[in-house]
PLY file of the C-alpha trace (Angstrom):
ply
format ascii 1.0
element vertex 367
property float x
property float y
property float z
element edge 366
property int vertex1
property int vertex2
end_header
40.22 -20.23 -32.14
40.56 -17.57 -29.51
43.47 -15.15 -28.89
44.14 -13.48 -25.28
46.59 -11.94 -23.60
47.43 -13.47 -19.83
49.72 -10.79 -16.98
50.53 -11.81 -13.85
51.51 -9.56 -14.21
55.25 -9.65 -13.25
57.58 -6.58 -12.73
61.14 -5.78 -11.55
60.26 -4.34 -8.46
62.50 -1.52 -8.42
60.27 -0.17 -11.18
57.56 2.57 -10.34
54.56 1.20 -9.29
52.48 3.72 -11.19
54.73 3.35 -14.71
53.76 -0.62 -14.41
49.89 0.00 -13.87
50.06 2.26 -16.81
51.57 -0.08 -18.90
50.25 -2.97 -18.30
46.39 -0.89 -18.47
48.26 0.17 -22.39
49.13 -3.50 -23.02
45.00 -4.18 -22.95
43.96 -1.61 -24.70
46.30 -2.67 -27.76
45.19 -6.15 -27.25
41.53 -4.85 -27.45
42.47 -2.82 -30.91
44.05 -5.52 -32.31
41.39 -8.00 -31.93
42.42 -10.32 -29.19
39.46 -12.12 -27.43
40.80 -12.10 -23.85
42.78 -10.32 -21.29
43.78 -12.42 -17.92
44.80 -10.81 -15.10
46.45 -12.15 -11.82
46.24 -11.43 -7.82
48.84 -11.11 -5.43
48.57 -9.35 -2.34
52.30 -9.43 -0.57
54.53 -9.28 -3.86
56.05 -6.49 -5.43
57.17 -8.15 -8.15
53.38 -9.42 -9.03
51.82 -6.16 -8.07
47.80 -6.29 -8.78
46.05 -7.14 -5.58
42.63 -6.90 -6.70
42.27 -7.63 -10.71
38.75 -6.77 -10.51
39.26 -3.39 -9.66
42.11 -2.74 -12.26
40.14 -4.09 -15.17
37.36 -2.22 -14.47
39.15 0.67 -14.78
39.24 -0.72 -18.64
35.74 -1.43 -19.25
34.73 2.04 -20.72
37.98 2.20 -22.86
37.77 -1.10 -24.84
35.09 -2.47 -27.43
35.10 -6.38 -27.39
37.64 -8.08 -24.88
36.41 -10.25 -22.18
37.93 -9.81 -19.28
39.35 -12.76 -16.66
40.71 -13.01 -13.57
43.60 -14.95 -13.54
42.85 -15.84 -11.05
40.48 -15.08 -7.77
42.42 -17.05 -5.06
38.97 -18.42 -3.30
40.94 -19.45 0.11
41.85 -15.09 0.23
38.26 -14.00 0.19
34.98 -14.64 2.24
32.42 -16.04 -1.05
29.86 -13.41 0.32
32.93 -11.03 -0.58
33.31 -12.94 -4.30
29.70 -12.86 -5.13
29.40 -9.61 -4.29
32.56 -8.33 -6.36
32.07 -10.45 -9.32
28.15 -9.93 -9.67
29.22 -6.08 -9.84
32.19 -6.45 -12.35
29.89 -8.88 -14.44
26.96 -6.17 -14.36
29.48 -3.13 -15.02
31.26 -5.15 -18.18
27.62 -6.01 -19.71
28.91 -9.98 -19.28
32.39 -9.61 -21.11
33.71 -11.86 -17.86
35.42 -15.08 -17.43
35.45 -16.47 -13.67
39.03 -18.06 -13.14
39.43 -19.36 -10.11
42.28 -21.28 -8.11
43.78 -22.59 -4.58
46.45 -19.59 -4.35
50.02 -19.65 -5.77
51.94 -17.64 -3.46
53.74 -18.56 -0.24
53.42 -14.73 1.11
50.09 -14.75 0.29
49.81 -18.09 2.29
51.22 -16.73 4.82
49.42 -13.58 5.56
46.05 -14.98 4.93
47.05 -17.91 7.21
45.99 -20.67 4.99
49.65 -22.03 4.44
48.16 -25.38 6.63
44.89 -25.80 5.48
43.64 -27.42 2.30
43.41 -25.11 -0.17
42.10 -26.56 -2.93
39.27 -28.00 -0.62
38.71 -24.41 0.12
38.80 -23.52 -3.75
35.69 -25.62 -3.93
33.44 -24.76 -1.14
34.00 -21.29 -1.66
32.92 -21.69 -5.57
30.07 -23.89 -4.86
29.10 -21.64 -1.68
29.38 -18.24 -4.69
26.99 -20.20 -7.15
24.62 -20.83 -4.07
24.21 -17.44 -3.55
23.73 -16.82 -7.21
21.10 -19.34 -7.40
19.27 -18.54 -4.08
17.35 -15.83 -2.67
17.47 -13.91 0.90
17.04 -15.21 3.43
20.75 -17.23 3.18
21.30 -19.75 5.62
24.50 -21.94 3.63
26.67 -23.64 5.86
30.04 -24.77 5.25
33.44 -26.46 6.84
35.72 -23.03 6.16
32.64 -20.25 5.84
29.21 -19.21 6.68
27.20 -17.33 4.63
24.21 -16.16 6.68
21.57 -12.90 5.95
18.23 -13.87 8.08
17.16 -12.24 11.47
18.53 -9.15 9.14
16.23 -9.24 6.21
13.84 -6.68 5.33
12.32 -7.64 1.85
9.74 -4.59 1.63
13.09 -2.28 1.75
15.18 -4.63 -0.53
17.54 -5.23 2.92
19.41 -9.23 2.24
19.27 -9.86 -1.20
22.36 -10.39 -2.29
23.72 -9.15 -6.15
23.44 -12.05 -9.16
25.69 -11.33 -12.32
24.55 -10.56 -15.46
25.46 -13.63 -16.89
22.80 -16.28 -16.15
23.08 -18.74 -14.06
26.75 -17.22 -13.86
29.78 -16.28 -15.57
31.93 -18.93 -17.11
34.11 -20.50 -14.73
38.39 -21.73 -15.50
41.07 -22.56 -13.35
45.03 -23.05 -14.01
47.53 -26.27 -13.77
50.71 -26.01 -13.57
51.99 -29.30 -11.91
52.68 -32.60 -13.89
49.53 -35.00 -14.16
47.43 -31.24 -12.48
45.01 -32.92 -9.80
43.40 -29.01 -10.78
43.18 -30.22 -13.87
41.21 -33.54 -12.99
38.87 -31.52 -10.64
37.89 -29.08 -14.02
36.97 -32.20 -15.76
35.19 -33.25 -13.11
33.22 -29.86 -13.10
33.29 -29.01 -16.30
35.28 -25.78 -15.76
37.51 -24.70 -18.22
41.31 -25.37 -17.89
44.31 -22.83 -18.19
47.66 -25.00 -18.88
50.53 -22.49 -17.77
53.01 -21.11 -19.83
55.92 -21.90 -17.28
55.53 -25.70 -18.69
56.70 -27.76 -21.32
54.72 -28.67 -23.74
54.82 -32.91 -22.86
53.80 -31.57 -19.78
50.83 -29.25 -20.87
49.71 -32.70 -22.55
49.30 -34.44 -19.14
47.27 -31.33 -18.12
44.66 -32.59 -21.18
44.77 -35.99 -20.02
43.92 -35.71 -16.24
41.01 -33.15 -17.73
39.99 -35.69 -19.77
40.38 -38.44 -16.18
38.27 -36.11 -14.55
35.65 -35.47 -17.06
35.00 -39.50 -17.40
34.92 -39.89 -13.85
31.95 -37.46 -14.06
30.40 -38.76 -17.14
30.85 -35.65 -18.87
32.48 -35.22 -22.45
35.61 -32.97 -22.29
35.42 -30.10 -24.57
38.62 -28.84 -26.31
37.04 -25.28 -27.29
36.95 -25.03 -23.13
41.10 -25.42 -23.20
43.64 -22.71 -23.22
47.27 -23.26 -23.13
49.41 -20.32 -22.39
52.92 -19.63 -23.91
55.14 -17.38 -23.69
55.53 -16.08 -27.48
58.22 -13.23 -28.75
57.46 -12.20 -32.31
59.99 -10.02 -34.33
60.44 -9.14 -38.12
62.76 -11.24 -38.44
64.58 -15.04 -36.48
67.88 -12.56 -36.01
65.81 -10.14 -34.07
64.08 -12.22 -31.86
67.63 -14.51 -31.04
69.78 -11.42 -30.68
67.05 -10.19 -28.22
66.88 -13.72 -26.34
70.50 -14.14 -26.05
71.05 -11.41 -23.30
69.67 -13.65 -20.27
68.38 -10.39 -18.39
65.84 -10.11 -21.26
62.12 -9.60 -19.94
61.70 -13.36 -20.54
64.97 -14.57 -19.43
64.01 -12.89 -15.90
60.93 -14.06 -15.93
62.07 -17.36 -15.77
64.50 -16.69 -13.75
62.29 -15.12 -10.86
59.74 -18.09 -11.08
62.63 -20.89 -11.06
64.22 -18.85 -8.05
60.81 -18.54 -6.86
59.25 -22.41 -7.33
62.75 -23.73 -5.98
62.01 -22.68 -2.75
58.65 -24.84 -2.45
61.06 -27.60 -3.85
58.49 -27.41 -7.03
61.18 -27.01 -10.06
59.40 -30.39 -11.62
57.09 -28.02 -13.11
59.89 -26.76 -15.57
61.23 -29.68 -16.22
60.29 -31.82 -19.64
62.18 -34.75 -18.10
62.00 -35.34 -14.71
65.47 -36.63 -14.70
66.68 -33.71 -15.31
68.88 -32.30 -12.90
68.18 -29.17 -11.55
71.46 -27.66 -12.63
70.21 -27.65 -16.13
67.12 -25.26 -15.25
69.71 -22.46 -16.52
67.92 -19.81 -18.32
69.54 -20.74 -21.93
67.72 -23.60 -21.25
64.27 -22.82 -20.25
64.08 -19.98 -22.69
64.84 -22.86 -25.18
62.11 -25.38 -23.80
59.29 -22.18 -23.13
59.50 -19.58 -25.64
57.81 -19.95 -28.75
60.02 -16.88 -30.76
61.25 -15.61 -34.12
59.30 -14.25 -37.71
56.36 -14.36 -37.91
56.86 -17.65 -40.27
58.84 -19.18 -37.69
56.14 -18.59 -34.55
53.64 -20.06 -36.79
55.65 -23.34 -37.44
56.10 -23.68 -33.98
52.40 -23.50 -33.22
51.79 -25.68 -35.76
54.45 -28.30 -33.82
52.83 -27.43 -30.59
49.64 -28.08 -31.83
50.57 -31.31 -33.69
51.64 -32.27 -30.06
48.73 -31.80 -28.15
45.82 -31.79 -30.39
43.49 -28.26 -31.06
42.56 -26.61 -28.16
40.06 -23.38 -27.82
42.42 -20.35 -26.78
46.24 -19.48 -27.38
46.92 -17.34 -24.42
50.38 -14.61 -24.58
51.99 -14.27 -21.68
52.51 -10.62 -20.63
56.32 -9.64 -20.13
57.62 -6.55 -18.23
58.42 -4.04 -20.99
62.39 -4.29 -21.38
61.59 -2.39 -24.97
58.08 -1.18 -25.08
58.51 -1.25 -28.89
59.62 -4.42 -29.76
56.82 -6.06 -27.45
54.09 -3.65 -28.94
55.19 -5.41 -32.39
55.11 -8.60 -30.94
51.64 -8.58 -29.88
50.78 -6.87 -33.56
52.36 -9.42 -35.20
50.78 -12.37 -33.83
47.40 -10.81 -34.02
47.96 -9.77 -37.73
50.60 -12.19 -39.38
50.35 -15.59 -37.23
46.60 -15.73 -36.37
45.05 -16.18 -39.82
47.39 -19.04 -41.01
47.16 -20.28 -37.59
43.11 -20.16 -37.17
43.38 -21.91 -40.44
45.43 -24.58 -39.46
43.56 -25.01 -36.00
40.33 -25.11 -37.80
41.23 -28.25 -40.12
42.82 -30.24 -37.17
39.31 -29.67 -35.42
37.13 -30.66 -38.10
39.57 -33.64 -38.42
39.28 -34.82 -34.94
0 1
1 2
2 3
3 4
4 5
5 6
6 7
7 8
8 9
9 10
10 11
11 12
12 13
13 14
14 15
15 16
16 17
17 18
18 19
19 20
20 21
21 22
22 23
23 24
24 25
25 26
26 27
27 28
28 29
29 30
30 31
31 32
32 33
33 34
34 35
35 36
36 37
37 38
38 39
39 40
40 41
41 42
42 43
43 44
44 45
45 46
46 47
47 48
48 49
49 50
50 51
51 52
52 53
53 54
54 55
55 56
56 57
57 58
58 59
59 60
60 61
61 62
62 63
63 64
64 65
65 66
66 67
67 68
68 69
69 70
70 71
71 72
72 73
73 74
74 75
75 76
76 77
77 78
78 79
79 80
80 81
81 82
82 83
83 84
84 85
85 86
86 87
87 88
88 89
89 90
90 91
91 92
92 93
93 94
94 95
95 96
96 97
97 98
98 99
99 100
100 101
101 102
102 103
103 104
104 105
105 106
106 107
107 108
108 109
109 110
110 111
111 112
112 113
113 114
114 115
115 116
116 117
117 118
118 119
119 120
120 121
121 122
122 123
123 124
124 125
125 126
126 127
127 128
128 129
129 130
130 131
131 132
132 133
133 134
134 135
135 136
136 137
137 138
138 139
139 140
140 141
141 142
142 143
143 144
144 145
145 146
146 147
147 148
148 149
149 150
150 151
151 152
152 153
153 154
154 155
155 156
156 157
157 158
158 159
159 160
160 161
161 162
162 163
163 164
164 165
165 166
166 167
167 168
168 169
169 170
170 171
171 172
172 173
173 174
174 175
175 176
176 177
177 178
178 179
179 180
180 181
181 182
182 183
183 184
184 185
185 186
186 187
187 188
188 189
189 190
190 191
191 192
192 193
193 194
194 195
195 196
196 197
197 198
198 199
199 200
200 201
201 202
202 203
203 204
204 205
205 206
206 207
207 208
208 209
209 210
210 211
211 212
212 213
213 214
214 215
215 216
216 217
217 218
218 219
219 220
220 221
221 222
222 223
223 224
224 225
225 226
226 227
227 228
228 229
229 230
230 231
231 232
232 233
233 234
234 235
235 236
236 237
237 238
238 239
239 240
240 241
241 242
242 243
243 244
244 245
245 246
246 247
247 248
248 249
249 250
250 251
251 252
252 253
253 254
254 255
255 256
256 257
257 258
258 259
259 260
260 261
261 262
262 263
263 264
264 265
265 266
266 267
267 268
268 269
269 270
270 271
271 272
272 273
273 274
274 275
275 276
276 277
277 278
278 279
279 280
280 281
281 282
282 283
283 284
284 285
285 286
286 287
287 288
288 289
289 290
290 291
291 292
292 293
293 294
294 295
295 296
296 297
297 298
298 299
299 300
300 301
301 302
302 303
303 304
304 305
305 306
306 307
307 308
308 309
309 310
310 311
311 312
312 313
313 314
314 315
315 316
316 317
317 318
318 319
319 320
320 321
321 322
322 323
323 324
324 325
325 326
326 327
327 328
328 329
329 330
330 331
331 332
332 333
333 334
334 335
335 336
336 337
337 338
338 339
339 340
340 341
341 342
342 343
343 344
344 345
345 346
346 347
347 348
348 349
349 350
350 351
351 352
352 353
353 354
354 355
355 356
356 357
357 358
358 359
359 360
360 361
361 362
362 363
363 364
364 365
365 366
């Protein structure tokens, strides 16, 4: 199986903006030298606290300074962008990174965001679609463009001037395009069903239980049968957040201050998601009160932490739950102590991988 790294990323926003670039470029170059497959990057516009507006343009400033990790966006949010704009960007990025590109793609997750692009009242996730299929036209197609749409246009014709190379428009360098994922978050994901339908790839997020990462597999699966495809496990990744210490002591002593890295984490996305009246998503009973979203708590339900031993039994449980899937994505934390999350990441690629790429590899040949 597959190992990447996945950033929001998210920071304490009194932190210098130029300090959390900086790390955050140094967390993806140690992924690359330790072998991990894949580095996921986020896009938020209005947010201090998520601070990447355009992941294309940081990761390419990685390209030249890594060997062997693809790089994702984690993800485009098609209702932000004209598709014209999208083609354009990605066809570039996919060109510049020789093809070391994974498209992820999604509705938008952020209420500011919503806001200032104005598409708080429209369907988003209708949007999410036209604008994908309306990038892929392009791809396939030639100048002149004359596509049509309910939310865009994408038109080059009275303008076209082949013999001086005036309307085409740029195709990546994967063909017919780069692989294509999107994320689910929610219970029973109707993103999730539309993947399947499409045979994208699916991204089950780290801020859920586990029972409720299953669901994610399930309405994939829905999806997939309603299209007559076959679902593909290689094409799932489920994202966790993972803390990795020499030893069970380290990693609770480190957990047990609730300002931790992870502990605010949680506690900015509960604070966050509460607002939209969307705290289901934490929940791995939906009975649960809302009282009992403490942090004690969702550390307990959401981190996967200790030895390395004790990460890898846990993976081992999480996989016995849901069945193999393709990619174990890390979640990115802000680095509260650079040092110990350095050793995290080392550890997992060096001490929990093998046994675990083991293990993964006899559940799949056993399915």
């Amino acid at each position: 199986m597959n190992l990447g790294i996945f950033m929001m990323p998210l920071h304490d926003p009194d932190r210098d903006y130029l300090t959390v670039l900086k790390e955050d470029r140094e967390a993806i170059l140690l992924a690359d030298q330790l072998g991990y497959d894949e580095a996921w990057v986020g896009e938020h516009y209005s947010c201090k606290t998520e601070p990447i507006a355009n992941p294309l343009q940081f990761m390419a400033t990685l390209i030249s300074q890594t060997k062997r990790i693809k790089f994702a966006t984690g993800v485009i949010n098609v209702p932000q962008h004209h598709p014209a704009q999208i083609a354009g960007d990605v066809a570039q990025f996919d060109h510049l990174s020789e093809g070391r590109f994974i498209m992820g793609v999604g509705p938008g997750g952020l209420g500011s965001d919503f806001e200032l692009f104005e598409t708080f009242e429209k369907n988003r996730a209708e949007m999410m679609v036209e604008g994908v299929d309306m990038v892929h036209e392009i791809w396939r197609s030639n100048a002149p463009y004359r596509i049509h749409g309910k939310y865009w246009n994408v038109v080059v014709d009275k303008q076209v001037q082949a013999k001086l190379g005036i309307g085409p428009m740029l195709k990546p360098y994967q063909q017919p395009h780069p692989p294509l994922a999107v994320s689910a978050m929610s219970p029973n994901s109707p993103t999730a069903k539309l993947a399947g339908e499409r045979g994208w790839s699916l991204i089950s997020a780290n801020f859920t239980p586990s029972n409720q990462v299953l669901s994610h597999w399930a309405a994939y699966c829905e999806g997939a049968d309603k299209a007559g495809v076959k679902p593909n496990r290689a094409n799932w990744r489920v994202a966790r957040s993972i803390v990795c210490t020499e030893s069970d002591q380290e990693a609770a002593d480190y957990l047990a201050n609730e300002n931790c890295s992870p502990g605010w984490y949680y506690k900015y996305l509960r604070d966050n998601l509460a607002t939209y009246k969307m705290t289901k998503i934490f929940k791995n009973d939906q009975s649960m009160p809302d009282s009992e979203l403490t942090i004690p708590n969702m550390l307990k339900m959401m981190v996967i932490s200790g030895s390395p031993k004790r990460v890898l039994d846990k993976l081992v449980a999480l996989t016995d739950e849901l069945g193999w899937f393709g990619t174990l994505l890390v979640t990115h934390k802000d680095w509260d102590n650079a040092a110990l999350h350095r050793n995290s990441m080392r550890l997992i690629a060096e001490k929990v991988m093998p046994a675990f790429n083991q293990h993964m590899s006899a559940k799949q040949a056993a399915d």
